[in-house]
C-alpha positions in Angstrom: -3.1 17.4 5.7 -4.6 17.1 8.6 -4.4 13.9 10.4 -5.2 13.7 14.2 -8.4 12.2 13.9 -8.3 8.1 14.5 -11.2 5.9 13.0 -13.6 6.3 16.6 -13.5 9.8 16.0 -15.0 10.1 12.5 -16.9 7.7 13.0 -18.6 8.8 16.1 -17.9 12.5 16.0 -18.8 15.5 13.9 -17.3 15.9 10.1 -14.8 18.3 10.6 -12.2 19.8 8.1 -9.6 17.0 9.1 -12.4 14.5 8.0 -12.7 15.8 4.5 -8.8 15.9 4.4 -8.7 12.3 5.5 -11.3 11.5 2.6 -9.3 13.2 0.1 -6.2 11.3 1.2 -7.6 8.4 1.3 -8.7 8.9 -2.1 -4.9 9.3 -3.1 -3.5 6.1 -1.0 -5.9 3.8 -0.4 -7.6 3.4 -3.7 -4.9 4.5 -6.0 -4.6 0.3 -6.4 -7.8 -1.0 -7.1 -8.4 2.7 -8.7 -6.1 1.8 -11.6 -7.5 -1.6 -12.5 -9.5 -0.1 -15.2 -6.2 0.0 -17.4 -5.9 -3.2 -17.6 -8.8 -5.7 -15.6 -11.7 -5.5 -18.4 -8.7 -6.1 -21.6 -7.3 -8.9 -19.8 -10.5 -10.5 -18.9 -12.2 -10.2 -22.3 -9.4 -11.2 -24.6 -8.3 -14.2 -21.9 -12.2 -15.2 -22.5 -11.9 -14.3 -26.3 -9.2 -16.9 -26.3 -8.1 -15.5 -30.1 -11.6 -15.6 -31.1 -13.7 -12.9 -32.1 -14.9 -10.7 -29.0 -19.1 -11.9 -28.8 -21.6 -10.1 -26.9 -22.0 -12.9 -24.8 -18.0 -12.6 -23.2 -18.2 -8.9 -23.0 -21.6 -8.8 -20.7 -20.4 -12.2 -18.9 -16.7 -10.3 -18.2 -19.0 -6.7 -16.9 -20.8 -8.7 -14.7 -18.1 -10.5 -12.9 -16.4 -7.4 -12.7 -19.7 -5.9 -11.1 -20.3 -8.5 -8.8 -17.2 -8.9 -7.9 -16.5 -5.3 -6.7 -19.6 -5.4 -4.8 -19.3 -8.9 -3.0 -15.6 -9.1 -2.2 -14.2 -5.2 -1.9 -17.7 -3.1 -1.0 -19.8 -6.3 1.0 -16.7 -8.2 2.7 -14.3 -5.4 3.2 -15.9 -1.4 3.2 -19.2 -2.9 4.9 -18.0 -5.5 6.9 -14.0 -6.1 8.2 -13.6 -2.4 8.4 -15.5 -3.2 11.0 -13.2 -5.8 12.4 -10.1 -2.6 13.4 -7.7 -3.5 16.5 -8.3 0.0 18.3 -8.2 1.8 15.2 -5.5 -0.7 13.2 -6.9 -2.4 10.2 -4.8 -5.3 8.4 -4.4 -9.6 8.0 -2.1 -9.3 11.2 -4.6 -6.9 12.8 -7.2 -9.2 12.6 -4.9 -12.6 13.7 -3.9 -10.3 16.8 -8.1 -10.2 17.1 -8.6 -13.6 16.7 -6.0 -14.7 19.2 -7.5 -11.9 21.5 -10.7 -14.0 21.2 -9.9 -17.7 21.3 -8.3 -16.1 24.7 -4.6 -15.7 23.9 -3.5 -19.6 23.9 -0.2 -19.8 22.9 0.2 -23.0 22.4 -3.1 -23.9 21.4 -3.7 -25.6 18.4 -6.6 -23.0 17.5 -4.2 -20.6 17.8 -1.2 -21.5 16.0 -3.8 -22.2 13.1 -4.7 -18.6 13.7 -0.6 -17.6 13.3 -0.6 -19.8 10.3 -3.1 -17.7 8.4 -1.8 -14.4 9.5 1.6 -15.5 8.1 0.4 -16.7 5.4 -1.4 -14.1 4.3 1.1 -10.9 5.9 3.4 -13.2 3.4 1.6 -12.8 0.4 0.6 -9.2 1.1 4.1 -7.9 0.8 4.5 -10.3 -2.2 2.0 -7.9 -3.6 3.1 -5.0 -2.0 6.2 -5.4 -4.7 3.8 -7.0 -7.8 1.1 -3.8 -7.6 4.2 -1.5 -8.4 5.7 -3.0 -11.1 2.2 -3.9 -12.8 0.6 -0.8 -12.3 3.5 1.7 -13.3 4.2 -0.7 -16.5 0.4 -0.6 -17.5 0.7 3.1 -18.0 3.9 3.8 -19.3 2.7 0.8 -22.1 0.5 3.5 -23.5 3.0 5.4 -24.7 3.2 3.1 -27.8 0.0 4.2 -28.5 1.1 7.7 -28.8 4.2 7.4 -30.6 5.1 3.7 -31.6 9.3 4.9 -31.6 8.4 4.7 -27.2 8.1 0.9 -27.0 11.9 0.5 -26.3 11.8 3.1 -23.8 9.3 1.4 -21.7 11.2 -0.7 -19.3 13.7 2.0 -18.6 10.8 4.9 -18.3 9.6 2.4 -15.5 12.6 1.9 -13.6 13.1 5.4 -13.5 9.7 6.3 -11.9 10.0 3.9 -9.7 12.8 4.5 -8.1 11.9 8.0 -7.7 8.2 6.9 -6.3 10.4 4.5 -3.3 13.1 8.2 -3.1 9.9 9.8 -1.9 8.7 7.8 1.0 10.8 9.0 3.8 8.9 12.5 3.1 5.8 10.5 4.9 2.3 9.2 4.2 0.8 12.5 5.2 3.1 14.8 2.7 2.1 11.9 -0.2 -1.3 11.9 0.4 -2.2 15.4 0.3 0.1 15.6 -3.2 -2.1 12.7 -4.2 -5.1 13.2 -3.5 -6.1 16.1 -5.9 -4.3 13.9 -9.0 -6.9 11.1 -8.0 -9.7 12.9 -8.0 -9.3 14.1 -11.2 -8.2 10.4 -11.7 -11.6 8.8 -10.8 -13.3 12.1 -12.3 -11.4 11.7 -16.0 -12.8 7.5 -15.5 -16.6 8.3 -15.3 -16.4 11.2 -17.4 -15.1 8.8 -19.9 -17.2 5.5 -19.2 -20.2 7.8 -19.4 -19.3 9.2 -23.0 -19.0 5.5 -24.2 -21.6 4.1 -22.5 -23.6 6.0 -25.4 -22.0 4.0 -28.1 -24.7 0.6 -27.2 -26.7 1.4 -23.6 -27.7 -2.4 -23.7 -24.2 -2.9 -21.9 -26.5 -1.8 -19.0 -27.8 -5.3 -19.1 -24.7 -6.5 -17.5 -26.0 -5.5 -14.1 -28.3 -8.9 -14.1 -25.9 -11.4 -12.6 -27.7 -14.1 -14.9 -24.7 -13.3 -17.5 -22.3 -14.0 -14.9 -23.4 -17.0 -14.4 -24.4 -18.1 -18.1 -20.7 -17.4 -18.7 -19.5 -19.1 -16.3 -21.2 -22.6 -16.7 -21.2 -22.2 -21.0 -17.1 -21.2 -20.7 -15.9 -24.1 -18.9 -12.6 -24.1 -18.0 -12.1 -21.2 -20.2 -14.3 -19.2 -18.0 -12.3 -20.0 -14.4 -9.3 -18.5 -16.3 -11.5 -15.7 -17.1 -12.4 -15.3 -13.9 -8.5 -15.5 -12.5 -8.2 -11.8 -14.9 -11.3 -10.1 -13.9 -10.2 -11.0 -10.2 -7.9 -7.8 -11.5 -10.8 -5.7 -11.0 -10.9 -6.0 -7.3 -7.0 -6.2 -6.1 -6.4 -3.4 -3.8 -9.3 -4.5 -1.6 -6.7 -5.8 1.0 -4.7 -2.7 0.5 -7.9 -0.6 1.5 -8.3 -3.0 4.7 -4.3 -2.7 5.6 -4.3 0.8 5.3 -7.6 1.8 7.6 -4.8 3.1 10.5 -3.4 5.6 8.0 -6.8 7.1 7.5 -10.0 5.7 9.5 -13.2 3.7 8.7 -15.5 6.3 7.9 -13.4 8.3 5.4 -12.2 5.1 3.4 -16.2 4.2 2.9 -17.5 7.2 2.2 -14.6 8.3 -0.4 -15.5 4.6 -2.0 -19.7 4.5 -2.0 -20.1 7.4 -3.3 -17.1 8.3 -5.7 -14.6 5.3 -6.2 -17.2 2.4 -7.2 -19.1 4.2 -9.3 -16.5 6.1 -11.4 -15.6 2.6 -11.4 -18.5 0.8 -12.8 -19.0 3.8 -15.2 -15.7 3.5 -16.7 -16.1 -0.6 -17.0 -19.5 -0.2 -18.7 -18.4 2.8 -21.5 -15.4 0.1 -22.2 -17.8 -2.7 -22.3 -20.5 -0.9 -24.9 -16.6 0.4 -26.8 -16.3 -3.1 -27.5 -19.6 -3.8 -28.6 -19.8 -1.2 -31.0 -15.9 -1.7 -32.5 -14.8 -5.6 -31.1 -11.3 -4.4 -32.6 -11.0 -1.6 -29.6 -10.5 -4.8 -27.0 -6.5 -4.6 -28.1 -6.5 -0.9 -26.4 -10.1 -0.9 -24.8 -8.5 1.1 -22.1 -6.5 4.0 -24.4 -9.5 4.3 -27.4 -12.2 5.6 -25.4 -10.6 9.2 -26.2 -9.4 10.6 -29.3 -6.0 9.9 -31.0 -4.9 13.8 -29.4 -5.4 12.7 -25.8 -3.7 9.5 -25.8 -0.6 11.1 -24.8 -2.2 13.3 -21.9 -4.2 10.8 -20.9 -1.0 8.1 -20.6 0.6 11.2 -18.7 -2.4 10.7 -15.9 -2.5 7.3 -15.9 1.3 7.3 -15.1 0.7 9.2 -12.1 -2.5 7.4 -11.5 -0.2 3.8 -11.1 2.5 5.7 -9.1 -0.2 6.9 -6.7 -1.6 3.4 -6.5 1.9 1.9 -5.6 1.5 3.7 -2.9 -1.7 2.0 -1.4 0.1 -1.7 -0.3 3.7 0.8 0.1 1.8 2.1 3.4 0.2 -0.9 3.8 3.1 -3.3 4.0 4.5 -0.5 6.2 2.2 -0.9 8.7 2.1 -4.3 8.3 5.9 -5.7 9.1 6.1 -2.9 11.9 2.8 -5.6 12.9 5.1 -8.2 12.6 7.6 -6.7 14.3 5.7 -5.8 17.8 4.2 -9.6 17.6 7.7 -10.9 17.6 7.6 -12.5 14.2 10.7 -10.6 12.9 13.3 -9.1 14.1 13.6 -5.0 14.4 13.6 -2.9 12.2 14.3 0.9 12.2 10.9 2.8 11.9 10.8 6.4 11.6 7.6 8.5 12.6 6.8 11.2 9.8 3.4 12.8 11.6 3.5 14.1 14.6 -0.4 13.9 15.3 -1.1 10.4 13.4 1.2 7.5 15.1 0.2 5.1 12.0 2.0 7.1 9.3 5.8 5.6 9.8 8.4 5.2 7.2 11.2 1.7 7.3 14.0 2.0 5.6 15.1 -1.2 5.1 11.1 -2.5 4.1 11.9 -0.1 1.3 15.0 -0.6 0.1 13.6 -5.0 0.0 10.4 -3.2 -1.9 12.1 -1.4 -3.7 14.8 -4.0 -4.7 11.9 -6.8 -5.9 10.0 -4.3 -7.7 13.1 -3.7 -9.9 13.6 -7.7 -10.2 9.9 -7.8 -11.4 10.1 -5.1 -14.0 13.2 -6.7 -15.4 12.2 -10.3 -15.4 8.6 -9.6 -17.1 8.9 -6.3 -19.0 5.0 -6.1 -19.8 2.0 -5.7 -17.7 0.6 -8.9 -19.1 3.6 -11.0 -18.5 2.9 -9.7 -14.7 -0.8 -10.4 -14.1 -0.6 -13.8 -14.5 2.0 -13.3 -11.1 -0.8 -10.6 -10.2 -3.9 -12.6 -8.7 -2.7 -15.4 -6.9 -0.9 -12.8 -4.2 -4.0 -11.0 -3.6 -6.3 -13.9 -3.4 -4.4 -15.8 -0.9 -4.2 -12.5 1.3 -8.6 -12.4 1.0 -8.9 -16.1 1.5 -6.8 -15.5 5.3 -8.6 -12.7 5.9 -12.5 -14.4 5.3 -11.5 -17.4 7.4 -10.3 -14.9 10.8 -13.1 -12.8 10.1 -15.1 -15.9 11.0 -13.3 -16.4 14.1 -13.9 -12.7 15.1 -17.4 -12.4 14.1 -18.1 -15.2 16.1 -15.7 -14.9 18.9 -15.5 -11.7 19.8 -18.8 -10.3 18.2 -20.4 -13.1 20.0 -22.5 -14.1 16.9 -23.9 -17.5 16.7 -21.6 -20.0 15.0 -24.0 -20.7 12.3 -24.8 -16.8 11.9 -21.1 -16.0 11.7 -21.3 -18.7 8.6 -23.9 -17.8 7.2 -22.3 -14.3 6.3 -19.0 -15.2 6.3 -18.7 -18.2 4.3 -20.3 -16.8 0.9 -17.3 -14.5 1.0 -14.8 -17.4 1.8 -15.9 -19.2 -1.0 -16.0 -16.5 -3.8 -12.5 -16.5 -2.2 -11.6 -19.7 -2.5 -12.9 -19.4 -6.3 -10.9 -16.6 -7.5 -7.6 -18.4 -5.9 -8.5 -21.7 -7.6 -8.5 -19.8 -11.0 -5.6 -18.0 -10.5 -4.0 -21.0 -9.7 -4.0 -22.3 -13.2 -1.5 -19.5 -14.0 1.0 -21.2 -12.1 3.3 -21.9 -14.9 2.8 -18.4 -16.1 4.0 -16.4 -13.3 2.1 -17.1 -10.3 5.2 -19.2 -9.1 6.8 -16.0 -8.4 4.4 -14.7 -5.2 3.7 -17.7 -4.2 8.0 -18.3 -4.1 8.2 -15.2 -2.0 5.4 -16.2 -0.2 6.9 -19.2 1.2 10.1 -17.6 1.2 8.8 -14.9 3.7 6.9 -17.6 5.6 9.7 -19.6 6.3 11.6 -16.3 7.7 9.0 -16.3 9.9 8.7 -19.5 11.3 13.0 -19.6 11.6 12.9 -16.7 14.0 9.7 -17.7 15.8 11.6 -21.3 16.1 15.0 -19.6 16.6 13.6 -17.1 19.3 12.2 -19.9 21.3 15.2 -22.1 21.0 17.3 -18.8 22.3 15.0 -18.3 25.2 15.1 -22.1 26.6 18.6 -22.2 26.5 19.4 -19.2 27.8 16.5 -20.0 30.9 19.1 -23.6 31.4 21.2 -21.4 33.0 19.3 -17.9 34.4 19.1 -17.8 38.1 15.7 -16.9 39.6 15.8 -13.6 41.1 14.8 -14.1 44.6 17.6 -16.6 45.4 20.5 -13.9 44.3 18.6 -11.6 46.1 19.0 -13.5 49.3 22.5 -14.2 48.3 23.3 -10.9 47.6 21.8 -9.8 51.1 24.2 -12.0 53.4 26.9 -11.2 51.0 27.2 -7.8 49.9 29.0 -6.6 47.3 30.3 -3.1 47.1 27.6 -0.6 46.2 27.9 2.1 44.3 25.6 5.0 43.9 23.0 5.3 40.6 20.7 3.4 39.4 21.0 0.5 37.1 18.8 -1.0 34.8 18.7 -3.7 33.4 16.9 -4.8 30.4 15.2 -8.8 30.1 12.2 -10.5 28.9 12.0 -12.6 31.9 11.5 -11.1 35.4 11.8 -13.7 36.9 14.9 -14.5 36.3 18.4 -12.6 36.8 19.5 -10.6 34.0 22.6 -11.7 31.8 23.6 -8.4 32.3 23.4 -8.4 36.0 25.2 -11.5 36.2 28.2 -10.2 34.1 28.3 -6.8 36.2 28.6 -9.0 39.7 31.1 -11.3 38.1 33.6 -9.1 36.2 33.3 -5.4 38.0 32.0 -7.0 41.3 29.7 -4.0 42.2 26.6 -3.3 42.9 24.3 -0.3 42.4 21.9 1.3 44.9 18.8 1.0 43.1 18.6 -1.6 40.2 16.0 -2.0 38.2 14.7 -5.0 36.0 12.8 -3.8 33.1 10.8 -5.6 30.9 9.0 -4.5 27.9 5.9 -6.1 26.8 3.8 -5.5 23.1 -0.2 -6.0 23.8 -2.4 -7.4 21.1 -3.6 -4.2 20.9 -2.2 -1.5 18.7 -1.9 1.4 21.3 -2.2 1.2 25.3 -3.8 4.1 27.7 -1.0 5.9 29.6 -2.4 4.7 32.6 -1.2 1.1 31.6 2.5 2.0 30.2 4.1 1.5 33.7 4.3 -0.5 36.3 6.5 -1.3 39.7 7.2 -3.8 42.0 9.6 -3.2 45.4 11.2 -6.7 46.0 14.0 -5.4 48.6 15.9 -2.4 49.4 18.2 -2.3 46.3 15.9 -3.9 43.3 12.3 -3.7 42.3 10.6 -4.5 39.1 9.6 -2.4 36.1 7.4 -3.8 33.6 6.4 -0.9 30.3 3.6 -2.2 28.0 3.3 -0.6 24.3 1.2 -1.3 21.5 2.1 -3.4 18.6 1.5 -0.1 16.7 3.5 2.3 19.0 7.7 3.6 19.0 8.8 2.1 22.5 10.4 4.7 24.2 12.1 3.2 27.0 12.8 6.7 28.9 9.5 8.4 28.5 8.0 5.6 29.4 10.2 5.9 32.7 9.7 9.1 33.1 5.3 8.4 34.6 7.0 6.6 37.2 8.1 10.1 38.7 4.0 9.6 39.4 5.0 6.6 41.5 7.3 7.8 43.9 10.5 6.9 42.1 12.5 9.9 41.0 13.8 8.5 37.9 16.6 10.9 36.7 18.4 9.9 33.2 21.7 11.6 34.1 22.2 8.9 37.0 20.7 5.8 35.1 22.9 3.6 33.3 21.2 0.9 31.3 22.7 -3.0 31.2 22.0 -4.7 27.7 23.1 -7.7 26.8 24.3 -8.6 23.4 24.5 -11.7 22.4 27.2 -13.7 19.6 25.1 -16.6 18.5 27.0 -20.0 16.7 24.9 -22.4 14.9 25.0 -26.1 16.7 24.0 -29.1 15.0 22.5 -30.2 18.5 20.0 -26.9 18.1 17.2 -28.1 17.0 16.7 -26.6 13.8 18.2 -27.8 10.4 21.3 -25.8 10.3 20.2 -24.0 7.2 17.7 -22.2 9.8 20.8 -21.8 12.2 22.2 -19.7 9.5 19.3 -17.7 8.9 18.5 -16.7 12.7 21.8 -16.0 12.9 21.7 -13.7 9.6 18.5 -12.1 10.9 19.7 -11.6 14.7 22.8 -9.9 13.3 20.1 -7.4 11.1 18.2 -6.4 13.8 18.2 -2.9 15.0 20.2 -2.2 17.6 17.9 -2.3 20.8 19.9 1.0 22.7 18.4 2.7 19.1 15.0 0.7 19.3 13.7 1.6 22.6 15.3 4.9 21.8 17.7 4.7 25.1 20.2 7.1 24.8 23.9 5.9 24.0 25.6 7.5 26.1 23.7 5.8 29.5 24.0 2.6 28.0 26.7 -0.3 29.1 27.0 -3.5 26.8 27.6 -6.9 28.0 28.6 -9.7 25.7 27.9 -13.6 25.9 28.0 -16.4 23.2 25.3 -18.3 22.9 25.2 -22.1 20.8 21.6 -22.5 19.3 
């Protein structure tokens, strides 16, 4: 698969052969999610509304409506037309758009604006990667469920069927997005072909099903349902989950791919296959236990469970990507610690692989399975992840239309705020599945946040104690001058995230070796808000005396800092930066919780835990081992 063209480029540019390859794979990542809510969206909805009553005609039209409206408000409306929009230089995704929205209230920190702004992007990174586990375990269960269709002797073989496919989905992943994509792409269009194919066979059975399109039975069901009808609502909200997969994944693939792979083949394969269930269950109410399965004859149950099986492995691999991306985001903004990323294209920088993101993925995934066993037990946990994710993402959309599209406040709103509210809605009814599972991603969720907040909090703790006791630069400088040490030849540098001040490292070397080098260098590293940086901007240098100037190397939240590349422009500069003569100063601190640290000591304990997870920054910034000299200090937080 081809992969080197970026979102500007197909959007701008000709269509080229790498477009259509982008299309197909998009077709095989990013909607293998939402693509496989057919299995399972219009059953839950309709018997939910049912409530053990016989299916009418009136909860079968209100359900295909909600499900219409639905796809085209909150996926094809908010996200295809309108936050695809809304990319960081090519990135799509919740923290994508926080990084946008801080970019536009102009970077304050410590503003209150701002921090609100964090809040949501935490919030809703949190819940993403809650689903990022869920859409797995659902999916892949869903499919595997249909085996008891074909022969009844497979219903204890479910679970176990499951676990084995997914573990073997999560083996796969270190082989790249690219190599997935282009195996997946072909299976989903025959996927999304085999849905319309099949909706438009049914459809036959009672073409007044048509009448659905009218969003007056929406609406009738809604107000004559009552309560019954917001719980409703919380299962046809199953329709449109993978909507904030399509959004997180836009760096893997580009705007205009994803929304012309969706307008004109995912939605209405989509709607087709919705509408032949809906007229399936006019003509024969019974067919609501297996609305899904019975729209083909007995014979192709068992091929057809075959598909869907890889159908819901493809579409684990939609938020797999997409929570990728999106801790590697989290990562670059500072709001967890590092974690070892591998790069499996060499002409597409947003296709990366974690390992240890998997492993977690792959690990909760497992705990799902085994803790619900059935794909209903699991969308009641289903909804409320995915809401929550579109409810963060509506409210900095706001803030970026208006912001930094420089929209009026009240035209931002106004287009805005009929999203937030459908939002809003859909979370409110899958609220009232708390009891029944929706505890579980809304626990991770504030398990994840608090992770967060700990090494935000614990990070800032470490950096004013450690600045108690940093020197400012320019006074050892001067001391430095009218005392010499002895100076040895090379050059040193040394690593900080505060130029202004000396270097723990530095300190160490004068105090315990009692040298000097003849060119030292501090370095700092900087992430933009951005996802990648021109070339032009990766280095910069400052001369502040004979011996010592100041390097400061800016990357991308979405770019693989590499410290000696980066070095290497400065040959550009003047400086004749030569690896085999550079040794590289890192500090490493041992950290002991305090009781005087400012944090409960339960979040002592947990930056600690984290701090001691982190990659290893010599393997981070990919300096190489050998130039590299360690210097520890103990640090009390």
């Amino acid at each position: 698969m081809t992969a080197s063209i970026t979102s500007t480029e197909t959007q701008d540019g000709p269509v080229t052969s790498g477009f259509w390859s982008l299309t197909l794979g998009s077709i095989g990542v990013v909607f293998g999610d939402i693509g496989t809510s057919p299995l399972y969206a219009f059953h839950e909805a309709v018997r939910g509304a049912a409530h053990g009553e016989p299916v009418s005609r009136v909860i079968v039209l209100g359900v295909l409506s909600l499900i219409l409206w639905a796809l085209f408000i909150v996926v094809t409306a908010k996200y295809v037309l309108l936050l695809l929009r809304a990319d960081n230089n090519g990135e799509g995704g919740t923290l994508s758009l926080m990084a946008l929205g801080q970019r536009a209230l102009g970077q304050r920190a410590l503003g209150r604006r701002s921090w609100f702004l964090l809040a949501l992007g935490v919030v809703g990174a949190s819940m993403f990667i809650g689903d990022s586990m869920i859409t797995p375990a659902i999916s892949v269960l869903s499919a595997v469920e249909g085996l008891k269709l074909a022969t009844p002797a497979f219903e204890h073989y479910v679970v176990p069927l499951t676990v084995i496919i997914l573990a073997l989905l999560f083996a796969v992943q270190s082989k790249g997005t690219a190599l997935v994509a282009s195996a997946f792409g072909p299976v989903m269009v025959v996927w999304f072909t085999c849905l319309a194919v099949m909706g438009m066979v049914h459809i036959a059975d009672d073409p007044s099903v048509l009448a659905a399109i009218n969003p007056y039975y929406a609406v009738q069901f809604l107000l004559s349902h009552g309560t019954i009808g917001l719980v409703t609502l919380g299962a046809v909200f199953l329709a449109v989950t993978g909507g904030e997969a399509l959004y997180a994944d836009l760096g893997h693939f580009g705007r205009k791919p994803i929304q012309l792979a969706w307008m004109y083949f995912v939605l209405p394969s989509l709607l087709i296959n919705y509408f032949g269930q809906g007229a399936l269950v006019l003509s024969d109410p019974s067919a609501i236990e297996h609305s899904f399965y019975r729209m083909v004859p007995e014979y192709l149950v068992l091929p057809l469970d075959e598909l869907a099986t890889a159908a819901t492995v493809i579409a684990s691999q939609a938020v797999i990507t997409g929570a990728y991306s999106l801790v590697y985001q989290a990562v670059q903004l500072g709001l967890l610690p590092r974690f070892e990323v591998r790069y499996t294209s060499e002409t597409h920088a947003g296709q990366i692989y974690l390992p240890r993101v998997n492993r977690l993925l792959l690990i909760g995934v497992m705990l799902l399975v085994l803790l619900f066993r059935t794909s209903s037990g699991l969308a009641s946990a289903y909804g409320i992840a995915v809401s929550t994710t579109m409810v963060a993402d509506g409210i900095m959309g706001f803030i970026v239309i208006w912001k930094l599209w420089n929209w009026r406040a009240a035209t931002a709103a106004a287009v805005i705020l009929p999203f937030v509210v459908v939002d809003m809605t859909f979370f409110s009814a899958n609220l009232l599945k708390l009891l029944e599972g929706a505890w579980v991603p809304l626990l991770f969720g504030a398990t994840m946040a608090a992770t967060i907040w700990t090494w935000r909090r614990g990070s800032g703790i470490l950096i004013q104690k450690t600045r108690r006791i940093e020197v400012p630069l320019d006074d050892l400088i001067r001391s430095l001058e009218k005392r010499p040490p002895h100076i040895v030849k090379g050059t040193a540098v040394f690593l900080t995230s505060d130029p202004a001040f000396v270097p723990t490292a530095l300190l160490h070397n004068l105090k315990h070796n009692k040298v000097l080098h003849e060119h030292n260098v501090v370095l700092t590293i900087e992430t933009a808000h951005t996802p990648r940086v021109d070339l032009s901007e990766r280095f910069r240098m400052e001369k502040i005396s004979e011996k010592f100037f100041k390097v400061r190397l800016r990357f991308g939240f979405m770019e693989q800092p590499n410290v000696p590349k980066a070095l290497a422009i400065a040959r550009k500069q003047g400086w004749q930066f030569d690896i085999m003569s550079t040794s590289f100063f890192v500090s490493r601190r041992s950290l002991k919780a305090s009781v005087q640290s400012g944090m409960p000591l339960w979040q002592d304990h947990l930056f600690i835990a984290l701090s001691r997870s982190a990659n290893d920054a010599t393997d981070y910034f990919q300096i190489p081992t050998g130039r590299v000299v360690e210097v520890g200090t103990q640090v009390t937080i």
